[in-house]
C-alpha positions in Angstrom: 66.4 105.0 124.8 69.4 102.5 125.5 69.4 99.2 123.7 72.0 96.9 125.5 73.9 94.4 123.1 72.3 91.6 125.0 68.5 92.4 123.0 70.0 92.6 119.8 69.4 89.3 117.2 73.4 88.9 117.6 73.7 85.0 117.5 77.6 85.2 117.2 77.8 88.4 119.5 81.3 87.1 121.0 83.0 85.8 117.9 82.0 89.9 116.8 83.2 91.7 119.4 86.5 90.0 119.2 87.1 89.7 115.6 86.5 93.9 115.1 88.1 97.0 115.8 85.5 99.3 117.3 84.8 100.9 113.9 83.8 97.6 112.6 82.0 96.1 115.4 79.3 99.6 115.4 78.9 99.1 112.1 78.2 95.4 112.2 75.5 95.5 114.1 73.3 98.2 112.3 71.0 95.1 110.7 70.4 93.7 114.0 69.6 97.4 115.3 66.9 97.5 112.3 65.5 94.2 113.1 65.6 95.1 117.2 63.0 98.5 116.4 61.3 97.0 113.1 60.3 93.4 114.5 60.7 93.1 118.1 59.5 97.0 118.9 57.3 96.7 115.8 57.8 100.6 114.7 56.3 100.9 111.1 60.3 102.7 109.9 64.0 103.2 111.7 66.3 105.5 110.5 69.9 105.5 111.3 72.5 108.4 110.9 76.3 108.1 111.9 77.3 109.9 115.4 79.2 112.7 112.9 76.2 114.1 111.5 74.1 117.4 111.9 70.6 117.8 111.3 69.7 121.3 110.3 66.0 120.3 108.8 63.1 117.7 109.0 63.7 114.3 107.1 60.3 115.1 104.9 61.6 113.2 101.6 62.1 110.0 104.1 59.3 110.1 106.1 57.5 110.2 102.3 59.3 107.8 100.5 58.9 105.4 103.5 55.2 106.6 103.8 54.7 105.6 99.9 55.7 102.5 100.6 59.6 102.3 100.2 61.0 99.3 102.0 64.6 101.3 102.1 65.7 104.7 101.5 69.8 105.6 100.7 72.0 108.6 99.7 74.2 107.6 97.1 77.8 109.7 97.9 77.4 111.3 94.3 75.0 112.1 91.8 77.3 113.0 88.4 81.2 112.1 88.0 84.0 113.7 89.9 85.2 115.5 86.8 88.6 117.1 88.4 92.1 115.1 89.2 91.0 115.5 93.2 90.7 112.7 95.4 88.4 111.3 96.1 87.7 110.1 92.4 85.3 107.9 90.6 87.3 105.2 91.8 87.4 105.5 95.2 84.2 105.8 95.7 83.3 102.1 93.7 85.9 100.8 96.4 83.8 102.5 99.2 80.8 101.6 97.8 78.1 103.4 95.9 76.1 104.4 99.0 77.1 105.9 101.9 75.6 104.4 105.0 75.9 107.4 107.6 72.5 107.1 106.4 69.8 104.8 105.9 65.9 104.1 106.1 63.9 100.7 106.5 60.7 100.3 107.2 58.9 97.2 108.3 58.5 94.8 105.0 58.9 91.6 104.1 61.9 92.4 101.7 63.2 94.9 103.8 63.8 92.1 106.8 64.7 89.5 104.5 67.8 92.0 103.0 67.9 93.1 106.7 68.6 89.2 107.8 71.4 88.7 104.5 72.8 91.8 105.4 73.3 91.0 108.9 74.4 87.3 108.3 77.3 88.8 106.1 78.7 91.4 108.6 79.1 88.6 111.5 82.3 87.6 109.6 82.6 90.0 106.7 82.4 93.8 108.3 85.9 94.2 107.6 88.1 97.3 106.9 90.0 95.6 104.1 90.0 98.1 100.8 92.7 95.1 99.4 89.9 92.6 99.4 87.3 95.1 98.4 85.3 95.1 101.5 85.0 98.5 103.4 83.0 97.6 106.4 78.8 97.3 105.8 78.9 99.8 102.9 80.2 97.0 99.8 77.2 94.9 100.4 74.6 97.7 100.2 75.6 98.3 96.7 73.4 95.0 96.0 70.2 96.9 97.2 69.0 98.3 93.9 68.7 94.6 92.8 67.4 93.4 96.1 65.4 95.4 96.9 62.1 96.3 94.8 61.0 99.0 97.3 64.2 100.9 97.3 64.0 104.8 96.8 67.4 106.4 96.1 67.2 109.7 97.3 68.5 112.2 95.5 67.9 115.7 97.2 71.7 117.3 97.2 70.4 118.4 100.8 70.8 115.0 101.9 74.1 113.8 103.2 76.3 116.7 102.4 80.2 115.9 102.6 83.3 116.3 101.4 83.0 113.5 98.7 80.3 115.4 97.2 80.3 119.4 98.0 82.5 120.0 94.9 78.4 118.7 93.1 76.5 120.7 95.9 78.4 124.0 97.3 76.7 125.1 101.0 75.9 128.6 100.4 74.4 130.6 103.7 71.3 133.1 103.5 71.1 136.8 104.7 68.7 134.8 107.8 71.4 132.5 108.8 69.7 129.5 106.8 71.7 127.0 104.7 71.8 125.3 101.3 73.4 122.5 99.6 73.7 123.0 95.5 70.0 124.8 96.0 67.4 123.1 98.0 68.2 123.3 101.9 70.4 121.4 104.1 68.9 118.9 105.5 72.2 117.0 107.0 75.7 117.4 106.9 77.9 114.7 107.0 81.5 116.1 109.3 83.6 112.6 108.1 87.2 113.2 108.6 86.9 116.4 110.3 89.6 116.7 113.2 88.5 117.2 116.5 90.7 120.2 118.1 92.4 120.8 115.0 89.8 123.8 112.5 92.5 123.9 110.1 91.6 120.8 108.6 88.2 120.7 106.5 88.4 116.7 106.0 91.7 114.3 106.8 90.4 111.9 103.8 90.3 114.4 100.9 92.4 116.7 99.2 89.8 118.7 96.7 88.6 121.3 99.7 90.7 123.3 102.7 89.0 125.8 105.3 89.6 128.4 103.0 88.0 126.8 99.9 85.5 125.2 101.3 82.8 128.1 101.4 80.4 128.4 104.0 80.8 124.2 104.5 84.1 125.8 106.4 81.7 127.5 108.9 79.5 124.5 109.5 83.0 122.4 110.5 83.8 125.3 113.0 80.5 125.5 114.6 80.7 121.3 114.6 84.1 121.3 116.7 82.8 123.8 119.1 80.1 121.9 119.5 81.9 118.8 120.1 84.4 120.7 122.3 81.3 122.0 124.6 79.8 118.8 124.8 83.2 117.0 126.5 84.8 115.0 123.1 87.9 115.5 124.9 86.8 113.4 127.8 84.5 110.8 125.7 87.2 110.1 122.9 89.6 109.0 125.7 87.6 105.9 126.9 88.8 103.0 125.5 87.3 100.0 123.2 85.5 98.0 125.9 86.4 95.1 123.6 90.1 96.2 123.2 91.8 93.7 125.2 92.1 90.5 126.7 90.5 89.4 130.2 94.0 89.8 131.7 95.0 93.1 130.4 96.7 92.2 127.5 95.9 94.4 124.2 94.2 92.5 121.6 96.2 93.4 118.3 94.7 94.1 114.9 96.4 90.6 113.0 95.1 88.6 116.3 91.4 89.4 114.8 91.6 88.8 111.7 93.2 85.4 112.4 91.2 84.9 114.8 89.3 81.8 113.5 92.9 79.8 113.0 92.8 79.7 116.9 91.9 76.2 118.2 88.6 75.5 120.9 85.8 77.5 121.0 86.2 79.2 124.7 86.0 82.6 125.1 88.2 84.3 123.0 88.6 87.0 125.7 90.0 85.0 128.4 93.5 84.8 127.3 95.8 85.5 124.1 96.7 82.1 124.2 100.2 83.1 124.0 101.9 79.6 123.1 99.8 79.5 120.4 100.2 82.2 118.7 104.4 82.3 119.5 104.8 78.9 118.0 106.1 78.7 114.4 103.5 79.7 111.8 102.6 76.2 109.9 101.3 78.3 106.9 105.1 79.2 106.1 108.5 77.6 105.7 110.7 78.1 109.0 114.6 79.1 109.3 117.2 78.2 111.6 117.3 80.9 114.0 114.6 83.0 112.6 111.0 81.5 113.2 108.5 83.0 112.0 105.3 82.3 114.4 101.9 82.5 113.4 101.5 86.0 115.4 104.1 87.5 113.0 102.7 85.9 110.2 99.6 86.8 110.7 100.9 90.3 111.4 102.8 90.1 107.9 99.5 89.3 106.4 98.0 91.9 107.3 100.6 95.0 105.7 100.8 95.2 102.3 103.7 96.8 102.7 105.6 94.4 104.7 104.2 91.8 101.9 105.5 93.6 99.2 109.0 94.6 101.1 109.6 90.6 102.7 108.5 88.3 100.4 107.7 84.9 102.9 108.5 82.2 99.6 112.4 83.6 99.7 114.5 82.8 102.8 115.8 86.9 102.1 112.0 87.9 102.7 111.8 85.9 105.8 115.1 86.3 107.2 114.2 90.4 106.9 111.1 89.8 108.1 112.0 88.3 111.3 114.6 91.1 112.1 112.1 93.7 111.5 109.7 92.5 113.9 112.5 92.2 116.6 112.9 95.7 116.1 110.3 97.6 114.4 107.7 95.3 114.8 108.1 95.2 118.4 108.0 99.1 118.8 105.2 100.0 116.4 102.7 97.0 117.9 104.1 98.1 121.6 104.6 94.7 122.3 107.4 95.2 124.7 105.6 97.5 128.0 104.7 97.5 131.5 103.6 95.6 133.5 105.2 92.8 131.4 102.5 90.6 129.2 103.2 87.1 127.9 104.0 88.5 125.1 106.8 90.4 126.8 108.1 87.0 128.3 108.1 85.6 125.4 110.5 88.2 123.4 112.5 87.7 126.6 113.0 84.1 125.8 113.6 85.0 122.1 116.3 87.0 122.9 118.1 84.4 125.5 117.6 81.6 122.4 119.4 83.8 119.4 122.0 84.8 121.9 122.2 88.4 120.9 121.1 92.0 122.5 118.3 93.9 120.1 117.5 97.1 120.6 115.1 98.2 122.8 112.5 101.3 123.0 
């Protein structure tokens, strides 16, 4: 079954799919996917597991828990502390959250649609990949649940949501008859996050505790994972690109244009142009330089990299003056804001040029 976008509770559905990056745009709308099959369908449960998951058994604990009368069912990533110097540690995981939301389980309750509707309301603006501001997509919020939610039922099988932030607590061993477990009781789902498609050397990009050759028999079940992906044309689907990637006349929409995205002024379409003016006029938000303006597309660019915070300090005329030369150059290249056919944003730089009188490099 295929659920367009247009049957989903999404009130705000083009202010969304302009202000995220694809990661956070699927991930904001998993509370209006609940309501859609809870309410509107009127199923008594719905269960959702991320696209880089593998079942190997039945959900029996969920199906019980929900059957028992839990309004919500999660996996928290781990059950003890991360007792070694690895990464990730303790701390990573409160910035990540306490739960991981590959998976979760609501059924059809009062409370459960009530912490559905908060939840949702929150990820029209706040579904953000922003570790800084402690906000990592829809996971943060979740860790309100166990205060929320009466009905909730943390489940705690290691079988459930095996992965590299938590197989150091629950090794994968494999039987003589080809079945597998997960720190004793059976898998029930692995979790491949951070495996690299085309690339078996790598067990997970976003740790450091496990390789292929520590890993165990967890090393076989990321083999048999990319094969599988391999088989089933990941090569092909991977290249599509984000249907909400760029602007109606072919322009790409860059990461800082979302994030400032409420600055802009009207409420048309976001989609129908970058509004180019706008965003190459000086930045109000900072103090300007004689021959080095810094315009709110920068700025909001600058905003965006702690690094280039940290490196060009905006309060000293140093920091902006530095700034503004690195975007000429660097900026330009690493953002690819300089390509064919030419953009506005490529006229623009043009015109920059011609007014500070001087040749910058070029890719």
């Amino acid at each position: 079954m295929i659920v367009p976008l247009s049957r989903l509770p999404l009130p705000r559905l083009d202010e969304m799919r302009f202000r995220y990056s694809v990661m956070e745009f699927a991930t904001a709308i998993k509370p209006a996917c609940f309501l859609h099959f809870l309410e509107e369908r009127g199923f008594d449960a719905a269960i959702y597991l991320d696209p880089d998951i593998s079942v190997f058994a039945p959900l029996s604990e969920v199906e019980a828990a929900l059957a028992s009368g839990a309004s919500c069912v999660l996996t928290p990533h781990i059950l003890a502390p991360l007792s070694d110097d690895a990464r990730p540690n303790d701390l990573d995981i409160m910035r990540s959250g306490v739960f991981n939301l590959g998976f979760g389980a609501f059924a059809r309750t009062p409370e459960a649609s009530a912490f559905l509707g908060w939840w949702g309301r929150h990820l029209e603006t706040d579904c953000l990949d922003d570790l800084e501001n402690g906000l990592f997509v829809d996971q943060k919020f979740m860790d309100f649940a166990p205060a929320f939610l009466s009905g909730l039922h943390i489940l705690r099988n290691p079988g459930y949501n095996v992965a590299y932030w938590n197989l150091s607590q629950r090794p994968v061993e494999k039987s003589a008859d080809g079945h597998y477990t997960a720190g004793g009781p059976p898998l029930v789902f692995f979790h491949f996050s951070g495996v690299v498609p085309g690339d078996d050397s790598v067990f997970s990009k976003h740790q450091d505790r496990f390789n292929m050759e520590t890993a165990g028999p967890a090393a076989d079940l990321v083999r048999e994972y990319l094969g599988q992906l391999a088989t089933n044309g990941h090569a092909r689907w991977s290249a599509l690109r984000y249907a909400y990637g760029r602007f109606d006349n072919g322009d790409p929409i860059l990461a800082p244009m979302r994030r400032a995205w409420k600055a802009q002024p009207g409420g048309a379409n976001p989609f129908s142009s970058p509004q180019t003016e706008w965003w190459n006029a000086p930045s109000p938000d900072v103090d300007q330089d004689a021959g080095a303006p810094i315009t709110r597309l920068m700025f909001a660019l600058h905003q965006s990299r702690p690094d280039l915070r940290a490196e060009f300090p905006l309060s000293l005329k140093s920091g902006r003056r530095g700034f503004h030369d690195w975007f000429l150059v660097n900026g330009i290249r690493e953002y690819r804001l300089e390509g064919a056919p030419p953009s506005a944003f490529t006229r623009f730089l043009a015109r920059l040029r011609l007014a500070l009188g001087r040749r910058l490099p070029r890719n």
